[in-house]
Steps between C-alpha positions, in 0.01 A plus 500: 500500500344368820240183461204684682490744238473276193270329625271782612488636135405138335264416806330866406450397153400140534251611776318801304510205190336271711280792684389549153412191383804400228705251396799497380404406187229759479798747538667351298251551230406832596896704498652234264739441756622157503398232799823419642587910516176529706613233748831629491403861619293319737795286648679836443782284296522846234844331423306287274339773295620589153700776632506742753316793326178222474504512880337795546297509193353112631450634821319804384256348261416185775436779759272728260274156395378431894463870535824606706672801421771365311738827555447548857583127544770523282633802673431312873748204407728704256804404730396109449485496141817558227582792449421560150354907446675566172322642163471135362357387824202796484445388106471155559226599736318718239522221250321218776274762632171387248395871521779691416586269239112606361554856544823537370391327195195737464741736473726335267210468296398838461833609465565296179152553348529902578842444326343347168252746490694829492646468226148367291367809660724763377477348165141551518506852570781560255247318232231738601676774512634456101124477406342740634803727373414370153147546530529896603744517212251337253202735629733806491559434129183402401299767624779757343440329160104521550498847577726592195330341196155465699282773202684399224482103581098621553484623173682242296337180684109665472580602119620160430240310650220723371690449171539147511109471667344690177761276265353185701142571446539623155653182438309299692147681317657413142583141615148462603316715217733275251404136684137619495544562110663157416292306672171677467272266295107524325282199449156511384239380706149522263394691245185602327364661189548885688826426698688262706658461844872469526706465804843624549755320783806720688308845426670776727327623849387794232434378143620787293315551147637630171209588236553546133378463205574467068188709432255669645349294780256553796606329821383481858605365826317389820589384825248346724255578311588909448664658227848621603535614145403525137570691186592462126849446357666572212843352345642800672382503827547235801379508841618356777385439893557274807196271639470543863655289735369218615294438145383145405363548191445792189276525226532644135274596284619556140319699212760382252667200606723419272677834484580523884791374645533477916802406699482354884821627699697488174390170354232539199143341522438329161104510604369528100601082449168493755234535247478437119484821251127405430415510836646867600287668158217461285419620153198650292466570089251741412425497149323819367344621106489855376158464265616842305846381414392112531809433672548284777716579826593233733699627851638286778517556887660353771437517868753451776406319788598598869746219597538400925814366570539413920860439594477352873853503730674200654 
């Protein structure tokens, strides 16, 4: 190696370092390159680099930081510098070379994660695909089964709930007509010499009568004020009939009080305990003489009175 050359490829470097505005120790910080390798490629002493593949690699990365084409300069004093172009020289310079070192491990990156996610992917799709084989299996089969017992399933569900609806509200009407009877209650709120006032506490929405009587009895009923009906019963007749809805009150009138007998939605109205016996009738003796026979003839009336009896709902 000839002097002039050495030092014409350290002078180039340490004058483009200086033409730029470094120090050594700004290179240093810069490439990672140690100080005393710096000084050494700039006293061209490459003897005391780490070994001859660093040469180059040194050389290269000094050149590229003060903007010098580090491959043309390399190439220009190639016959100065070891000769060191094998495979582990080139990789050595891929592994100091900041960028490549990036890129390649971009690459590695993306190699490993698109390595991870194959297989995740595949499962995926096998996953997928098992479902949606089930689910065109399951609709398959179920509209088969709907097709084939669609009328009679029709038939059987709609007779069986129109069954059990009519069981329900038969059920649910003698529940209710039975509560209504047990707890159904009269209490008397005033009476008077002609009739009283009673009231009667959980009537139905529709009071329903039932008229009788032990003998022959007249009987009439009004609501609001009009007759919805009268009539005269006998021990073998009844009469029955259902006050509107929405009534708050209904009033009797009784030509024979004692023999009449009334039930409110089943439960009997014991009315007569209203008024004494010598209240509801009075009584006349008529005492008459038969001059031709002298004998005397006494005869004895009684008179029913017309009994009220208003039953009010609450």
């Amino acid at each position: 190696m000839s002097d002039n050359s050495k030092i014409t490829l350290g002078k180039t470097l340490r004058d483009a370092r200086i033409a730029k505005g470094y120090t050594l120790d700004d290179l240093q910080q810069t490439t990672k390159i140690q100080k005393r390798y710096l000084i050494a490629i700039e006293d061209q002493n490459f003897d005391e680099l780490p070994g001859d593949f660093y040469v180059r690699a040194f050389i290269k990365q000094y050149a590229d930081m003060v903007d010098l084409d580090g491959a043309e300069l390399l190439k220009q004093f190639d016959s100065t510098l070891p000769s060191t172009q094998t495979q582990e020289y080139v990789d050595r310079v891929n592994e100091n070379n900041p960028e490549t070192r990036s890129q390649q491990r971009q690459v590695d990156e993306r190699y490993v994660k698109l390595r991870r996610m194959v297989p995740i992917v595949g499962i995926v799709i096998v996953v997928l695909a098992v479902l949606v084989g089930i689910w065109i299996a399951a609709s398959r089969n179920s509209s088969s089964s709907t097709n084939n017992n669609v009328d009679s399933s029709s038939v059987s569900v709609s007779g069986s709930s129109s069954s059990a609806k009519s069981s329900s509200k038969k059920s649910s009407s003698k529940k209710s007509s039975s509560k209504k009877t047990s707890t159904a209650s009269f209490k008397k709120i005033s009476s008077t010499t002609s009739g009283s006032t009673w009231e009667m506490k959980n009537a139905s929405s529709k009071p329903k009568l039932s008229l009788s009587a032990t003998g022959s009895a007249w009987m009439a009923v009004k609501v609001g004020g009009s007759t919805t009906w009268q009539g005269t019963l006998s021990s073998s007749t009844t009469h029955s009939l259902t006050l509107p809805s929405g009534t708050t009150s209904v009033t009797f009138n009784f030509g024979n009080a004692p023999a009449t007998s009334v039930k409110v939605d089943g439960k009997k109205f014991d009315f007569t305990t209203a008024t004494s016996t010598s209240a509801a009738s009075s009584s006349s003796t008529t005492t008459t003489s038969d001059s031709t026979t002298g004998t005397t003839t006494t005869s004895s009336s009684t008179t029913s009175q017309v009994q009220t009896v208003t039953l009010e709902f609450k």
